[in-house]
C-alpha positions in Angstrom: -2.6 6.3 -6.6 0.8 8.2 -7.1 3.7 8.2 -9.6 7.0 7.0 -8.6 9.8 9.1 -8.3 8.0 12.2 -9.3 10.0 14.7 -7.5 12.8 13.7 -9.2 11.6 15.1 -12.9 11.6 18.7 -14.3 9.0 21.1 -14.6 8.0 20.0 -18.6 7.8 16.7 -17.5 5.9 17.3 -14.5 2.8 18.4 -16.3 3.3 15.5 -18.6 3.4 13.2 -16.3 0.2 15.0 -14.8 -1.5 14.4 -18.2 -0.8 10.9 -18.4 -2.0 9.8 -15.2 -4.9 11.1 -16.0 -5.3 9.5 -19.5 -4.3 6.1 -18.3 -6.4 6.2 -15.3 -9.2 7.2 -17.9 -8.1 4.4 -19.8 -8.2 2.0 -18.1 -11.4 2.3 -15.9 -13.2 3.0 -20.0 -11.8 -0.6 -20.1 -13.1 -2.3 -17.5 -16.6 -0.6 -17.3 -16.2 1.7 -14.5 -17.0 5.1 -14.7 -14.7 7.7 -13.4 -17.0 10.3 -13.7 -18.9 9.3 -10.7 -15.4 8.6 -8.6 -15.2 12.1 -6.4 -11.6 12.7 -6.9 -9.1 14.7 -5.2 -5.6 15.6 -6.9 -2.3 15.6 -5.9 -0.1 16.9 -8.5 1.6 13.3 -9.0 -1.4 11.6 -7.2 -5.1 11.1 -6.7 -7.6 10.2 -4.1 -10.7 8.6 -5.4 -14.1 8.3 -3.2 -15.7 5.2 -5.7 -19.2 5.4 -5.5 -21.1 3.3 -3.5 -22.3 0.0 -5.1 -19.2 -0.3 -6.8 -18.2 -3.9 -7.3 -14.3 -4.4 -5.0 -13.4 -7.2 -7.4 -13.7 -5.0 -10.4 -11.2 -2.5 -8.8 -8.8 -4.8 -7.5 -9.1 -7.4 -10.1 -10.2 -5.8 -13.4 -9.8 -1.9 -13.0 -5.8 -2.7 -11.7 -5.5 -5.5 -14.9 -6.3 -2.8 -17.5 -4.0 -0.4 -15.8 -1.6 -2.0 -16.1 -2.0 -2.6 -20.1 -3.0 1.2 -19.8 0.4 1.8 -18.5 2.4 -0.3 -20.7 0.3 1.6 -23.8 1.5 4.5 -22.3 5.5 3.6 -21.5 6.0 2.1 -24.7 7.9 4.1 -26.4 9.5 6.4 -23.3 12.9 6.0 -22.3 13.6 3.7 -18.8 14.6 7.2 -16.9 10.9 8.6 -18.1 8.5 5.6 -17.7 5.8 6.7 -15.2 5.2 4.4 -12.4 2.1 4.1 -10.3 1.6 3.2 -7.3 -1.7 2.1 -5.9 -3.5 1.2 -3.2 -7.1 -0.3 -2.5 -8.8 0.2 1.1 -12.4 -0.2 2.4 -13.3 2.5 4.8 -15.3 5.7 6.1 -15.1 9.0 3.8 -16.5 12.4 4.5 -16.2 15.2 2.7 -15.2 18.0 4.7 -14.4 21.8 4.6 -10.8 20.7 2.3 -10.9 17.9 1.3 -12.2 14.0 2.6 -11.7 13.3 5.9 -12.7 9.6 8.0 -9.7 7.1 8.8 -10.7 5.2 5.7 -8.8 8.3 4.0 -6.0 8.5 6.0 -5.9 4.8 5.7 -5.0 4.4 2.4 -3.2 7.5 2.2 -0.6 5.8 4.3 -0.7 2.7 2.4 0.2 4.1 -1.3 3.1 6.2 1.0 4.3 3.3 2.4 7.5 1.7 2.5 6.8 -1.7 1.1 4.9 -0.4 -1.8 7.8 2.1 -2.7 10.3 -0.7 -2.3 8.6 -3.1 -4.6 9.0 -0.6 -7.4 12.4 -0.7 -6.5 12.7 -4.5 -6.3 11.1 -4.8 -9.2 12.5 -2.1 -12.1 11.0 -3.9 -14.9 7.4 -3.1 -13.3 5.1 -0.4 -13.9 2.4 -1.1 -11.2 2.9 -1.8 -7.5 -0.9 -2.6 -5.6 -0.9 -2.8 -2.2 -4.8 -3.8 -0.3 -5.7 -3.5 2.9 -6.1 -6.4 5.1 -10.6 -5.5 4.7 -9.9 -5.9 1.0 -7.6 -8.9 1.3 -9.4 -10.9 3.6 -12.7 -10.1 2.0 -12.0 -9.9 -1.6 -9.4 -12.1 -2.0 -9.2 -14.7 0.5 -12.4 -16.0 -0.4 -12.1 -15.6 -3.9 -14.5 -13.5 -5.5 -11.9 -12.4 -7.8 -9.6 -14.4 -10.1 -6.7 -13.1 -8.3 -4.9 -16.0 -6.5 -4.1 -15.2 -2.9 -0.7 -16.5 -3.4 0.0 -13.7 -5.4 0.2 -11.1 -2.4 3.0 -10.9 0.3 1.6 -9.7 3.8 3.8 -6.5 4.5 4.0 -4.4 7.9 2.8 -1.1 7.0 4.2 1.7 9.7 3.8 5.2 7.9 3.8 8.3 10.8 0.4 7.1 13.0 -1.0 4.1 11.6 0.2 0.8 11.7 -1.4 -2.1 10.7 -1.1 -5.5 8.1 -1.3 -5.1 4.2 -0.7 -7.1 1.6 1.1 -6.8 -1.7 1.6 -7.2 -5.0 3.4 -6.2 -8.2 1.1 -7.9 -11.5 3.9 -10.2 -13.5 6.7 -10.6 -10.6 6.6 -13.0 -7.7 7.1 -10.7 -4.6 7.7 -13.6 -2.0 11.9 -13.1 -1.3 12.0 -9.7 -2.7 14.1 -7.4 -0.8 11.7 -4.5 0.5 11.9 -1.2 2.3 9.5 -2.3 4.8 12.1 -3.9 7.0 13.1 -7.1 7.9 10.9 -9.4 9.3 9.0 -9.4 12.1 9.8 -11.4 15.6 7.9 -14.7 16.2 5.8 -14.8 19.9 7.9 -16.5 22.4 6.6 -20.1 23.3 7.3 -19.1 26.8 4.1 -16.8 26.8 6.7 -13.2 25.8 5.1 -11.6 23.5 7.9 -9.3 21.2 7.3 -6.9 18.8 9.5 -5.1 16.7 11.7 -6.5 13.7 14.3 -8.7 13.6 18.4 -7.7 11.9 21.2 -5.4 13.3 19.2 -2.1 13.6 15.7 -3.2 15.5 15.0 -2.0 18.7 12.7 -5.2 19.9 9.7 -4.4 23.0 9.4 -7.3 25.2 6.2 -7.3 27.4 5.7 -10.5 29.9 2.5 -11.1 31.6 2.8 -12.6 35.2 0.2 -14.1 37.2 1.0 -13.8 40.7 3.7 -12.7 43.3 6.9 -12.4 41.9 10.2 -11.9 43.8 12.4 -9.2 42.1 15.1 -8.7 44.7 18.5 -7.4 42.9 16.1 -7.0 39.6 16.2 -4.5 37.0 13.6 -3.1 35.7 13.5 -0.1 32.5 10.5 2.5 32.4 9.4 3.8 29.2 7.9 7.5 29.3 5.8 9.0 27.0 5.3 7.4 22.8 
């Protein structure tokens, strides 16, 4: 998890903002039964990794731990101006963690990472300035958790989102508790090109800035006299 816009403060509020994080984190797992004692955490300043134990029940995180976080937060904001509200965001991902010589390593770490740095979960805060909780899952915890249910989450409530942050790339799915994120303008992009019927397979995103990749599989001899044909070096 990590606070919105936390760069952005002063020094005095930095370390209150630190506090609260804390607190509501606390809060919030006290709430829901989950002990954060046994989490193996690693701060950030304005964030936090958490390595959950194993055994511990996904739909409680995603369902019940991210409910009571909210309230937690809304406890919290209450009486704060707009400009000092503190605003989380979160994300939820089912992976491999080691702990290594500074800090956990295994692309279930770096996973996540990426996702609560992400575009489309920074934008929905933006979309959505009323909100004090953007959640973005994994597609592992979407399509396992969600999509069949054992939570009482409806899958409706998430928007599938294109995740791109520096090396990984990959589906997630979002949402921000008490707003409908379907039609919300998002960072993330705009979106993304539909296969060609003709058997072209694009990738890329559609509007006046993408830069679209084309690939076309042939079968067999093809003449190419007077053709053109571009060659991509390197990444």
């Amino acid at each position: 998890m990590d606070v919105q816009g936390y760069g952005g403060r002063d020094d005095r509020q930095h370390a209150s903002i630190q506090s609260g994080l804390l607190a509501v984190a606390d809060t919030a797992a006290g709430r829901c039964g989950l002990d954060r004692t046994t989490w193996h955490r690693q701060g950030a300043g304005d964030g936090e990794l958490a390595i959950l134990p194993p055994g511990t029940p996904e739909p409680a995180v995603v369902d019940d731990y991210v409910r009571e976080l909210v309230a937690a937060l809304a406890g919290h904001n209450h009486d704060l101006a707009a400009e000092t509200r503190m605003r989380i965001r979160i994300a939820i991902h089912h992976g491999v963690a080691m702990p290594g010589a500074n800090g956990w390593t295994g692309q279930g770490v770096v996973g996540v990472s990426r996702l609560v740095d992400s575009a489309p979960v920074r934008g929905a805060l933006r979309a959505f300035p009323d909100a004090d909780l953007a959640v973005l899952v994994s597609r592992q915890i979407y399509t396992d958790v969600v999509a069949q249910r054992h939570t009482s989450l409806k899958p409706g409530e998430f928007r599938e989102v294109v995740v791109r942050q520096k090396e990984f790339t990959d589906v997630a799915w979002l949402r921000v508790p008490g707003h409908d994120v379907h039609g919300a303008r998002l960072s993330a992009g705009p979106p993304r090109l539909p296969a060609d019927p003709a058997g072209t397979r694009v990738t890329g995103t559609a509007g006046p800035h993408y830069r679209a990749e084309a690939i076309t599989v042939v079968n067999g001899s093809v003449d190419a006299t007077n053709a053109v044909f571009g060659i991509k070096h390197g990444s």
